[in-house]
N, C-alpha and C positions, 0 to 999 in steps of 0.2 A: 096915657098912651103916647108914644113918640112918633109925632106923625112924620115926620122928616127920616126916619129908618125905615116905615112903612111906605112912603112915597119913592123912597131909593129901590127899594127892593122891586117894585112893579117896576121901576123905568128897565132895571136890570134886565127881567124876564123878559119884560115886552120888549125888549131890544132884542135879547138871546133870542127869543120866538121868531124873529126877523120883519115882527108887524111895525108898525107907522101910529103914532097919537092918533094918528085920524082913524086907523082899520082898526085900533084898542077902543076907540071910543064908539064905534058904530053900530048901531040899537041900544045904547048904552045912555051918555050922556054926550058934550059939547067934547070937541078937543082941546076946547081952550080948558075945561074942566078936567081934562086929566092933566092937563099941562101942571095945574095948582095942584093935583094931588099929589103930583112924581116933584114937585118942587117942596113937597110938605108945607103950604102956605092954606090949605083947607084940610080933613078929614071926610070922606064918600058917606053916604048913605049905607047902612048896615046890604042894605040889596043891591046897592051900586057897587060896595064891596065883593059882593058874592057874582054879581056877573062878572068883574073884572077877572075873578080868582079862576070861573070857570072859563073863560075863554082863553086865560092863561095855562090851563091846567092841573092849578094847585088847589087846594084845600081852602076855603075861605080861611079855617082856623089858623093856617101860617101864617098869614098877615097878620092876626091877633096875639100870636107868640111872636113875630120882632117885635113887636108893639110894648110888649110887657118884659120879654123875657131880657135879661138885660145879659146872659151869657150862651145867647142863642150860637155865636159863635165858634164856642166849645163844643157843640150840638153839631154841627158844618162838620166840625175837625172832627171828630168822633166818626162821622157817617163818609168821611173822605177815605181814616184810615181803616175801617170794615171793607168799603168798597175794594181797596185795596189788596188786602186779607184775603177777598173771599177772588178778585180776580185773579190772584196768584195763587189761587189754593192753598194757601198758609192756612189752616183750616183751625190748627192750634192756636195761633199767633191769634186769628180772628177771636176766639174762642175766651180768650186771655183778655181779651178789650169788654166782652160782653159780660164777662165775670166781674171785672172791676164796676164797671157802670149801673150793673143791677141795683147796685146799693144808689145809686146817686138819685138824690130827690130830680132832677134835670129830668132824669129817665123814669124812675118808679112813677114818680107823678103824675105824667106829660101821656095818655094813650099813644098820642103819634111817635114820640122820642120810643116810648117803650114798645111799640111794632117792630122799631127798627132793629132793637135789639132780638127781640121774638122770631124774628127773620134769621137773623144771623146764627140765632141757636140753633132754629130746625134744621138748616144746612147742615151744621156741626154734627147735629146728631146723628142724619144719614152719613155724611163721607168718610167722620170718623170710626161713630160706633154703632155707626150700620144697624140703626135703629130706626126702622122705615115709618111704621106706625106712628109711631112717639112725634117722629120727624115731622109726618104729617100733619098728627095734631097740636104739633105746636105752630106751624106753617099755616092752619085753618085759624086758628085762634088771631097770630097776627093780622090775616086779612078782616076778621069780624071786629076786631079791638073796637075800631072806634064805631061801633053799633051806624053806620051805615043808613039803615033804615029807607032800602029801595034809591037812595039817590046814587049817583052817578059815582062810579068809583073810579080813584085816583089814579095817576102811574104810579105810588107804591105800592098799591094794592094788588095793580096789574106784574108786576115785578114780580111780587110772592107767589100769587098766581102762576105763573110759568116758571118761577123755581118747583111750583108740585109738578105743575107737568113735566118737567125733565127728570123727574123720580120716577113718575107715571110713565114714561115711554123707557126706562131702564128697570119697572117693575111690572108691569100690568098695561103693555101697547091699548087695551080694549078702553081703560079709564083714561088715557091720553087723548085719546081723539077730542069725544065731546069735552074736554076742559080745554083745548084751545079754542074750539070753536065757538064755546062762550066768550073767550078773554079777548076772539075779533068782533065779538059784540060792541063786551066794554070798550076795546080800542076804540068803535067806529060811534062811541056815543061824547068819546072828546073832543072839544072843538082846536084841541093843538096839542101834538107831543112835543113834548121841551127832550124829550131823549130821543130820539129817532130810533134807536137802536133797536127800541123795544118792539117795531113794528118788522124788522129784519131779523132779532131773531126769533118770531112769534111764526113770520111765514118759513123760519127754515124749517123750525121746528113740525109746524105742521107736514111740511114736505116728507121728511124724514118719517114721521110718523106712518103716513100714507102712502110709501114705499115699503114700510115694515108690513104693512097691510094687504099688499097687493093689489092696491089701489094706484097703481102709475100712473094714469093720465091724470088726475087729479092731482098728485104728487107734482107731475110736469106744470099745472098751471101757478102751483104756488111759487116753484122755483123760476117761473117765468115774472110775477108778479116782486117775488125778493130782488130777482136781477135788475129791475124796471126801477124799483124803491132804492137803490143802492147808488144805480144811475143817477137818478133824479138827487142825491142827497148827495153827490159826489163824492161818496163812501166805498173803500173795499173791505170795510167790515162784514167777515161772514161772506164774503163774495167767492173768494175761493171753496170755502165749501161747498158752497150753492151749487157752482158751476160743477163742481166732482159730482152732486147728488142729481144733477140734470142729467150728466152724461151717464152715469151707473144706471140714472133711471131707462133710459134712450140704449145702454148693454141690456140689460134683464130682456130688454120687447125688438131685443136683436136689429139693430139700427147702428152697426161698429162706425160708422163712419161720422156720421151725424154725435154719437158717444162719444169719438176720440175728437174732435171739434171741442167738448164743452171741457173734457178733459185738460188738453193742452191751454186752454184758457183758463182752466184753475190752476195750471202750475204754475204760469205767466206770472199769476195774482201772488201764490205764495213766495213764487222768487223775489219779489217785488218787496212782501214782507220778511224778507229772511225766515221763512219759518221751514227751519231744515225737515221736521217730523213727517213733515208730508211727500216732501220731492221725492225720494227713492221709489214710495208706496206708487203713486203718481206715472213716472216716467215708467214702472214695469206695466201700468197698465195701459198707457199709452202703445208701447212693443207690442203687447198682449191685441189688441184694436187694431194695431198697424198689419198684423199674420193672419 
């Protein structure tokens, strides 16, 4: 076991996390004892391991693969360039990485390596060949892989998670609802998201849902709670949406004024991003609110 990779890695995350030795170490052990573990001059206790893992948010088993895995870093670059793939909808390109990989003992071998890939299939499968079922159950399968067994599930898991739900709310609005409303369970049983994002787009998602529902005020609270969460993370990710689906919400229950308020502030956001697809849609509804 290479404890000097495995101590690098915690200092990482607990840094990214933006905790302190001393708030990593609390109900845990000394901070001078995590000091030696991030300096790799000790190796933790199997359980000292798994609370650090869980208050970080990760897996106990990933500290045990840098440990071992001596090309863990081809495993990074691999889930950089999916990540990639699949944010840009390259859905082929994606497709193209997960084919090569299946064969690699890294992936076949590895449950969590081979999620990643199982994730990136079942995407493929809906957006290219529109293969919903399939999609799905290969989408369920990646969240069960690593047999779980009632403990606390990961952000990858929660990931694939709300990948079905965005199938669900473009196939079957009824099967969308209660599977977000689990995944703010799992959210609210980890003690740190390392991705933030996950929780902004979990409450748009809900929003949206519950505006497909006719369920407005409901929908209002969620987009009042993403707006709040974006704030506090000093993120305009999903922001502009947000603010278009409060104001649409605040149209529908005839409120034009208060509507064009949330409006104009989501165009704000997308000028800000250059994101042209939206200003046109936007500024006519803006006019539209203004008559």
């Amino acid at each position: 076991m290479d404890f000097a990779a495995v101590g690098k890695k915690i200092k990482e995350l607990r840094k990214n996390s933006g905790l302190s030795q001393e708030e990593l170490s609390e109900g845990i052990c000394t901070q001078a004892q995590i000091s030696k573990i991030e300096k790799g001059l000790v190796f933790p206790y199997a359980s000292t391991l798994y609370q650090i893992s869980q208050k970080l948010g990760v897996d106990v088993n990933y500290f045990f693969d840098i440990g071992t895995t001596p090309r863990l870093d081809y495993v990074q670059e691999v889930f950089q360039q999916l990540q990639i793939m699949r944010r840009s909808l390259r859905f082929k390109e994606m497709m193209d990485i997960v084919r090569a990989e299946e064969v690699n003992p890294l992936f076949s071998q590895n449950k969590k390596n081979l999620q990643l890939l199982l994730w990136h299939k079942g995407i493929y499968l809906y957006e290219v060949e529109n293969k919903k079922d399939e999609a799905i159950n290969t989408l369920n399968k990646a969240v069960h892989i690593a047999d779980m067994k009632g403990k606390v599930i990961q952000e990858r898991e929660i990931e694939i998670l709300l990948t079905i739900g965005a199938i669900y709310y473009r196939e079957d609005i009824n099967a969308a609802l209660p599977l977000f409303e689990e995944i703010i369970r799992h959210v609210q049983l980890l003690p740190h998201l390392n991705d933030y994002t996950i929780k902004t787009r979990l409450y748009f998602n809900l929003a949206r849902t519950l505006t497909s529902l006719e369920r407005l005020d409901e929908s209002n609270i969620y987009c009042d709670k993403a707006i709040k969460w974006c704030l506090q993370k000093d993120s305009i990710y999903l922001l502009g949406e947000i603010h278009y689906q409060k104001g649409y919400n605040l149209e529908l229950i005839n409120q034009p004024v208060k509507a064009k308020s949330y409006m104009e502030k989501a165009l704000i956001v997308f000028e800000l991003q250059q994101d042209d697809k939206y200003l046109n849609f936007i500024k006519d509804k803006i006019n539209q609110l203004s008559n």
